[in-house]
Each structure stands twice: as C-alpha cells, then as structure tokens.
N, C-alpha and C positions, 0 to 999 in steps of 0.2 A: 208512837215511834219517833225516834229523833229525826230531825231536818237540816241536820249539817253535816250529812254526808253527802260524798259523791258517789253513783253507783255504777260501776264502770262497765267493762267487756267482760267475757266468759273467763274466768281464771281455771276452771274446772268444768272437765265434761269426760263424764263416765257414759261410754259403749259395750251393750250387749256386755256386762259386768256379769259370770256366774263364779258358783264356788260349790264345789260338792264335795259332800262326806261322805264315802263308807256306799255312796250310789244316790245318796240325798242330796239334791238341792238346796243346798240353804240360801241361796240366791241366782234368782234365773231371767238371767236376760236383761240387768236394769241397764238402764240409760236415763241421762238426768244432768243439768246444767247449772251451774254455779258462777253467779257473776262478783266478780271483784265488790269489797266495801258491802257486798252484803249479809243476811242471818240467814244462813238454809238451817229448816229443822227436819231430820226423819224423824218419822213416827208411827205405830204400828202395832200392832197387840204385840205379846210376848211371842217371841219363836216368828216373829216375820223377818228377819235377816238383818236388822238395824246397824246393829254391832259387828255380821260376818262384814257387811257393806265398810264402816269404816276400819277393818281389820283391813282391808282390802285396798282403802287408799293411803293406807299408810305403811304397807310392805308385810305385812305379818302374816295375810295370808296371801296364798297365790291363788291368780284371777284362772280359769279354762280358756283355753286356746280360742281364739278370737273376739274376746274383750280388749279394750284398751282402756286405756287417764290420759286423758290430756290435762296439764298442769302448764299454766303460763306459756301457751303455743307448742311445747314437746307433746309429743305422744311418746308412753312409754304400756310396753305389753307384759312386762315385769317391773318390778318396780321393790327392793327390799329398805326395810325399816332405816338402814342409815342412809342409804339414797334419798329415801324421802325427808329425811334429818336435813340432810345438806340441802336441799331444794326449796326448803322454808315450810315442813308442814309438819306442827306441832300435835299432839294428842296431850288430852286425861283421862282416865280409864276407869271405867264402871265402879272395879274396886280398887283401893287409893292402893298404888304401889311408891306410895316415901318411905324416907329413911326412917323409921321410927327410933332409932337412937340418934340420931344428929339434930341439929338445931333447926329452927326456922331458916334462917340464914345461910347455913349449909346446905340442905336442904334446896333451896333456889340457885345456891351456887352450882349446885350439880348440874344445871339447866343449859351450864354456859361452856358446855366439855366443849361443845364444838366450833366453839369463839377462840380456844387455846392453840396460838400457833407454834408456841416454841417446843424446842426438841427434848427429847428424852435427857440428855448431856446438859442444857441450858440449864433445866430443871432441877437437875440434882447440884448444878452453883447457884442458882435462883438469883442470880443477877443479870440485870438487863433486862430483854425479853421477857422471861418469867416470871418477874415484879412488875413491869409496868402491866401485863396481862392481867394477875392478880387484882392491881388498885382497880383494873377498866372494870374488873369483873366484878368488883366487889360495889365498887359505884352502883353498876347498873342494879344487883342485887338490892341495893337500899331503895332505887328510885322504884323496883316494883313492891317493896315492902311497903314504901310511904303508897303509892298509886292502890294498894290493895287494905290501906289503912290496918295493916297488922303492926306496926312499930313497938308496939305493948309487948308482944310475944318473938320478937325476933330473936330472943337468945334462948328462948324455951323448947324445949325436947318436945318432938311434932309428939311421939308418942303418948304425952302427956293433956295434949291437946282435944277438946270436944269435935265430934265431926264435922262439926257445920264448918270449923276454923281448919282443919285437916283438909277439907275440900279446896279453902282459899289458898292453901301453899299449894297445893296442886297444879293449882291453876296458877300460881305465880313462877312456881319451877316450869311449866309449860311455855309459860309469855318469854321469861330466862333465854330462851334461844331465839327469840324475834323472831316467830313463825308468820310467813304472808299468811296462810290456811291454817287457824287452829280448829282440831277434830276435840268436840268435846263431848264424852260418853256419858249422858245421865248426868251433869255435872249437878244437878237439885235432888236427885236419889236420896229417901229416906231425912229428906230435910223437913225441921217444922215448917211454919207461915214464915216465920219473918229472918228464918237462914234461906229459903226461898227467894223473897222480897230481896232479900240485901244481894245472892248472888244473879241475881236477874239483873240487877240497878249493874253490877260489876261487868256481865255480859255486855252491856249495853256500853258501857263505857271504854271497855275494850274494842271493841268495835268502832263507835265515833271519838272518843280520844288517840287512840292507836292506829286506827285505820286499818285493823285486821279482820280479815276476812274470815266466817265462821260458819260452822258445819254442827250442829248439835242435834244430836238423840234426844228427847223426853217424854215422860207421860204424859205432865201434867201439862192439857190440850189450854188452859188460860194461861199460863205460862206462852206457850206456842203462838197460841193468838197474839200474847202483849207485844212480844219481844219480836217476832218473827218476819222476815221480807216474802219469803218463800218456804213452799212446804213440799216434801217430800211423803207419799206413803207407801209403803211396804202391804204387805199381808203376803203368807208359805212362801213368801221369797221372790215376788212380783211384786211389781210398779202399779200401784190402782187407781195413783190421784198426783199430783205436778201440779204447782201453781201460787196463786198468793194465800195465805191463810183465808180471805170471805172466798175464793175458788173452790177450796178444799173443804170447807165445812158445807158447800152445799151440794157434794160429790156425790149420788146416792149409793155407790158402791163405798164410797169411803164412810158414809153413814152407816149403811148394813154394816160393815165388818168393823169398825173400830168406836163410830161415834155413840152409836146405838142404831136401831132400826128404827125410821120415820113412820109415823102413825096416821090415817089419815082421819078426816074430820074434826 
C-alpha cells in the first residue's frame, strides 16, 4: 500500500441500509463506514447484495424506510442518481455503459455534463460562456487521458476498443466529473493478469495522486488484499465481516462463506 496518503474522518456511513424485491431482501440491515482518502472493498459470493448496496448509494435504487447515508456530514434518507452527481459521487458499472460510437475523448467528455453552466440560449451562440466551458472541459479531458496513459487511442471509436482499454475510459469518464466518492463496480471483471495489474496500479493512483476516495466491488480476494484499506463482506444481504483486509481474512464466518472452509490439523 502506498504511504502518502492522509486518511481522514468518516466521508461515508451507511445505516441499517435494506432494499427489497418482490418481498426479497436483497439487502438487510447493513451499516458500514468509510473514511475519507481511503480503498473500501465489498466482497461476497455472487447474490450477496454488493451491487444492490452501491445501487443504493448512488440513487438508483431506493433505501426501506429507516436506513440513511451519510455523505460528508449530510444525512440523507433518499438520495436520487443526480443528487448523488452533484454531491461528488461517481460510479462505473459491472457492464460498461460508453458510447460505443463516439470517441475516446468524447466519450470522457460526457463525464463533464455537470461542469457546464451556461444556458440553453448561450449555447446555441456558443460564444462566451459556452467556449470558455468547452476549452475547461476539453483540457481536463486530455489531462485524464494523458493520467490514464490512453493518448494512442483518444481519437479512436470506444467500440472498436479491447475490453481491458474500454474499462480504462470508463473509469476515465467516471474521474471526468471529480467525484470525492468514486463507486467502482467490478472494475477488473473478466480481465486477464496483466489488464488486472495495470488497472489495480490505476486504482491506486487515483486514490494517492487524486486524493479520491474509493469504494470497490471484486472477486479477486489478492487484488483486495493488495490494493485495499478496508473491507466490507456481504453474504444473502448481511454484513458478516468490517475491517482491514488481515481482520477479514481471519473472519471464520467470512472463511466458511466466502474464503473457503478452514480445515483443522
């Protein structure tokens, strides 16, 4: 882990968090704390609630009557997807939702809708206001392209792109909006060793270069261990383990259900 961070106060703290389906819990009861400048990882077999949980703190789905988020000292007991836009908390999502005909660069540009102040009228003279926005936007655009080392491909059509490089605009249209809290879903899904490797190194530099605070889903538990401050685990939509990654790996509830069953002798 890196050493030039600072690890601040609570930025994030989910209470008594559920969400039910159809009379299914897909999440019941969690609570769980998030400190500024730090990596929280959930984790959990499939179908423990990973995903409802950041659906959750990022407006998409609604929480059951007495859960709350606290997010940077607010508490809020609903909270919808551009609320959570404007309040600095970014997402990337299990399965990659870019523009598949637009560019790299387009692409990230999309990231930055909520940076644009000028009005509907400015826009359609696109002088003033509407240009200087543009060049801000288009700047920043570049500096997450060069920061994400894609410059090769920034004029190339995402569609055309191998997934391991589709996942890095993802995450570069995500950063696009300078989120305090980026929610990252599975962001190494279906990646070999070394598109792995490379967006781990990325994770981490987003975090100690940027100074943003991070919330990630994964499988892979060496991954979690390398990169991770704090862990989260899930199982049928409970809370079974809280802690640092060596906390959690020697959880025996989180061994039976996720790590494997400990053997004795």
């Amino acid at each position: 882990m890196n050493d030039k961070r600072t690890i601040g106060g609570t930025i994030l703290k989910v209470e008594n968090v559920s969400v039910v389906f159809g009379g299914v819990k897909a999440v019941s009861g969690i609570g769980f704390e998030v400190r500024e400048g730090e990596i929280c990882a959930i984790v959990g077999p499939n179908g423990a609630g990973k995903s409802s949980m950041l659906n959750v703190l990022n407006g998409i789905y609604c929480m059951e009557p007495g859960g709350s988020i606290t997010f940077e000292g607010v508490k809020h007991y609903k909270i919808a997807p551009m609320q959570a836009a404007k309040l600095g908390i970014g997402r990337t999502f299990q399965n990659l939702a870019l523009f598949k005909g637009m560019s790299v660069l387009d692409n990230i540009m999309t990231g930055r809708t909520l940076k644009m102040k000028s009005t509907f009228i400015e826009q359609m003279f696109y002088y003033g206001r509407p240009h200087r926005e543009e060049m801000e936007n288009r700047q920043k655009a570049e500096e997450i392209i060069e920061f994400l080392q894609i410059e090769g491909i920034r004029k190339t059509l995402v569609g055309k792109l191998p997934y391991g490089l589709q996942k890095r605009v993802e995450l570069g249209r995500a950063l696009a909006a300078e989120p305090k809290l980026l929610l990252l879903d599975e962001p190494m899904a279906g990646m070999n060793i070394e598109e792995k490797q490379d967006m781990s190194t990325f994770v981490l530099e987003v975090n100690r270069e940027l100074g943003t605070t991070i919330v990630l889903i994964e499988h892979d538990m060496g991954v979690v261990m390398d990169i991770s401050d704090h862990v989260v685990v899930l199982d049928y939509g409970r809370k079974i383990g809280d802690g640092t990654p060596a906390e959690v790996s020697v959880n025996q509830e989180v061994i039976n259900a996720y790590l494997g069953v400990a053997h004795e002798g």
